[in-house]
N, C-alpha and C positions, 0 to 999 in steps of 0.2 A: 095200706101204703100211702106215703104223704104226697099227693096229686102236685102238692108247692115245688117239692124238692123233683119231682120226674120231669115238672116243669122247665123249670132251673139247667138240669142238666142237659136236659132234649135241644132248650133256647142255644146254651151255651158251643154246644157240640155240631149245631146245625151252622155254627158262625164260622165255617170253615175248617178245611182238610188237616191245619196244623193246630186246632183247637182238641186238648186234650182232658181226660179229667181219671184223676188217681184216685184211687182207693184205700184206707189203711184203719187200723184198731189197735190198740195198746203197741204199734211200734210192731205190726205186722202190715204189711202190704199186700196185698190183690196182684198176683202176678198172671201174664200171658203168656202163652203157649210158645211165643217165639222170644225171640232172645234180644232181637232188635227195641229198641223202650220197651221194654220187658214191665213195666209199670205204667205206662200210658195208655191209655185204651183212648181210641179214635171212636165217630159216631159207626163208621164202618166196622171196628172192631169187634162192638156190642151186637150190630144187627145180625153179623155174621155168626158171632157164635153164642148170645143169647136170644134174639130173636127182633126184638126190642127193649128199648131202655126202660122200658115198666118192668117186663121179664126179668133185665136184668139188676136192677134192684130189689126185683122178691126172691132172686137165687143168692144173694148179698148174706142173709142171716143162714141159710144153707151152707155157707162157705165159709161159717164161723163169723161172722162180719157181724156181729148183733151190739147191743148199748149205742155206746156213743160209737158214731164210725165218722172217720174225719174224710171229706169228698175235699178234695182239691183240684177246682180249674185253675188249666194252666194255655199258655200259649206256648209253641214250637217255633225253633227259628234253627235252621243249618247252614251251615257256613265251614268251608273246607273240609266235610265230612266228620262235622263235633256238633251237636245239638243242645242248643238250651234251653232253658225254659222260663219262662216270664209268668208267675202266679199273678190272677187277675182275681181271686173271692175262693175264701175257703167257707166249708161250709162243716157242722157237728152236728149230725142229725142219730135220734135214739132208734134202730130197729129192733125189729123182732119176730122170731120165729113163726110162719101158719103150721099151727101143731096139727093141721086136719089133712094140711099135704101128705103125702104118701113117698118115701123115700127107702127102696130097697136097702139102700148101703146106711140109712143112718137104723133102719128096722133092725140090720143083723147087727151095727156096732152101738147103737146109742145116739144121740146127740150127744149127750158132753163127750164122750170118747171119740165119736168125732171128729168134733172141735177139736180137743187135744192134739190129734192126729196132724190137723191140718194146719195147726198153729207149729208142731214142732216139724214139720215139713215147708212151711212160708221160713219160720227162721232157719234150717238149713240153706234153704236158698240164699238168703241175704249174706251167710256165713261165705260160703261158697264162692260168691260172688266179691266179698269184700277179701278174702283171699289172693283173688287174683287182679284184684285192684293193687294191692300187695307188691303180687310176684311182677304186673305192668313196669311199678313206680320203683323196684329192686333194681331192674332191667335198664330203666334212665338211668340210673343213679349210677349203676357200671358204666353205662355208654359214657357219660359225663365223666366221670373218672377216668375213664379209659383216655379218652380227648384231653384232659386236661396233664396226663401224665406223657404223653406225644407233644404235648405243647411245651413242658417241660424241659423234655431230653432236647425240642429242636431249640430253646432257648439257650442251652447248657452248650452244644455245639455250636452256635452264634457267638457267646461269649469267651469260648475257645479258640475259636478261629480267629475272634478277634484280638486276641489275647498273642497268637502268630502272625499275625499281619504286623502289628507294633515293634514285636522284636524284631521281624524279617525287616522293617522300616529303618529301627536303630541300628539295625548290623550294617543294612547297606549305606547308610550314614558314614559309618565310622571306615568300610572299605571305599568309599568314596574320597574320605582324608584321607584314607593311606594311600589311595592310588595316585594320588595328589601328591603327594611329597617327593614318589618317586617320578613325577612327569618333568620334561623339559621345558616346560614351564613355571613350576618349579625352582627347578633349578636356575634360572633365568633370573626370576625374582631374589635368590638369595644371592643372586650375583651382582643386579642392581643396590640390595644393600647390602650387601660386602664391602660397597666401592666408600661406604659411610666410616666403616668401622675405623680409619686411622683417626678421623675426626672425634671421634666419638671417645677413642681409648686417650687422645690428647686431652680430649676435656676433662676427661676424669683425673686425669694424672694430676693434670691441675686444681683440682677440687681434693684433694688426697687427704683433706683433714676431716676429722670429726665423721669417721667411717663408722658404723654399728658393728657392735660385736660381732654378730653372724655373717658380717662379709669377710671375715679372714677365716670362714669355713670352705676347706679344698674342695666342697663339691659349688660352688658357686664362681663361675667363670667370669672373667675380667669386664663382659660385655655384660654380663649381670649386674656387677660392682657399678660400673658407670650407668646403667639405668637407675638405680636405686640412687644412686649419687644427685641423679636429674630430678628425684620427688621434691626436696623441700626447697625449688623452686619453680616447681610445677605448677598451675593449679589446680583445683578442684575439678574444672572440666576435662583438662588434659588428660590427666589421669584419668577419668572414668573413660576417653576416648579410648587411651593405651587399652584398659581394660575391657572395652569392648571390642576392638582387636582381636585379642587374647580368645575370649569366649566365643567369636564369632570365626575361626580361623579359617577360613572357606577359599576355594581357588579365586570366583571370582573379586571378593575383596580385597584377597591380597593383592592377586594381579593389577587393580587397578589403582590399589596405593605404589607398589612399584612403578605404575608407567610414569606416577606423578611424579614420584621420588625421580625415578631417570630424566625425565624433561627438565624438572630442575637440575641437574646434574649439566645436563646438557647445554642448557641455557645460560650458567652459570660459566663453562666451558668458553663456550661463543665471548662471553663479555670480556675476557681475560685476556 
């Protein structure tokens, strides 16, 4: 047995609780009885269940581990209940069988039958195991799924809802104007410009040429005729003010162009 390498592992395994060191051959591994690092063997590991690390390096070619066997120290570090490992020196050291040892179970099956055995038993395990590395990361992958299809549907009714808030917005909008039209208030206002209209139908009367064609259409009333009459000598600001008016038709701006319209009215009144 190579005294270098018992060395080697004995120094490295003595350097503390989380100092581990693996064992493996053509892409088989050295597994332990327990399931927890099921491939790490501790210095405790070893004494417990081969006796000492000399020991257990001569039962290594016993266990099919012979030629080249790759020894890997590593260091241990856990953190939230996940374990990693930090390799610090790998090592490929050649063993080989003591043909003079005495072993019942390899007397009745062989050495290489053995081996064999114990090689297609290390790789079920790795099978096994990599299986339900599998069926873990299956099991994410629906959770995530699962969440992101909840994320979804709540997105789908966020944009519905908002989708009824804007209409229910626009509708109360529009029953707002109407409720408006029908208010005495309202009404009030079309009485303040009411009191314009003889003015207004006087001017036009007087403008009565060069009318456009589509004002001698019967759906277009005399108070329309004199508005269109008052464009071309309008100007450019006027107009867009009429026309924001128009597209802004809301109680309070009308109301507060009538009280102006009335005062002049009124004030006009007084001076007379």
């Amino acid at each position: 047995m190579n005294n270098q390498l018992s060395n080697i592992v004995e120094n490295h395994l003595q350097g503390g609780s989380n100092h581990v060191i693996k064992v493996s051959s053509n892409g088989v591994k050295l597994v332990k009885s327990t399931s927890a690092q099921k491939y790490a063997f501790t210095l405790e590991d070893i004494e417990s269940k081969y006796g000492s690390i000399a020991q257990f390096l001569q039962a290594l070619p016993e266990k099919g581990f012979s030629g080249a066997v790759v020894f890997t120290l590593q260091k241990t570090y856990t953190k939230d209940g996940k374990t990693t490992y930090h390799t610090l020196q790998t090592l490929t050291e050649k063993l080989t069988q003591d043909m003079n040892a005495t072993d019942p179970t390899t007397a009745f099956l062989g050495a290489p039958e053995l081996m064999a055995k114990m090689v297609q038993a290390e790789r079920s395990a790795d099978y096994k195991e990599q299986v339900q590395e599998l069926k873990e990361t299956l099991k994410d992958l629906r959770s995530r799924n699962r969440v992101l299809e909840e994320t979804n549907s709540s997105l789908t009714i966020k944009l519905e809802t908002a989708k009824e808030r804007e209409e229910l917005r626009v509708e109360r909008e529009l029953l707002k104007k109407k409720s408006f039209l029908e208010t005495p208030a309202f009404e009030k206002t079309m009485e303040t410009l009411g009191g314009m209209l003889p003015k207004i139908l006087a001017a036009s009367g007087s403008n009565a040429t060069g009318h456009p064609s589509q004002l001698a259409s019967p759906n277009v009333s005399p108070i329309q005729k004199a508005f269109v009459q008052k464009l071309p000598t309008a100007t450019d600001e006027q107009v867009m003010f009429f026309n924001y008016l128009l597209d802004n038709w809301q109680e309070d701006l009308i109301t507060q162009v009538a009280q102006i319209i009335e005062q002049q009215q009124e004030h006009h009144e007084d001076t007379n």
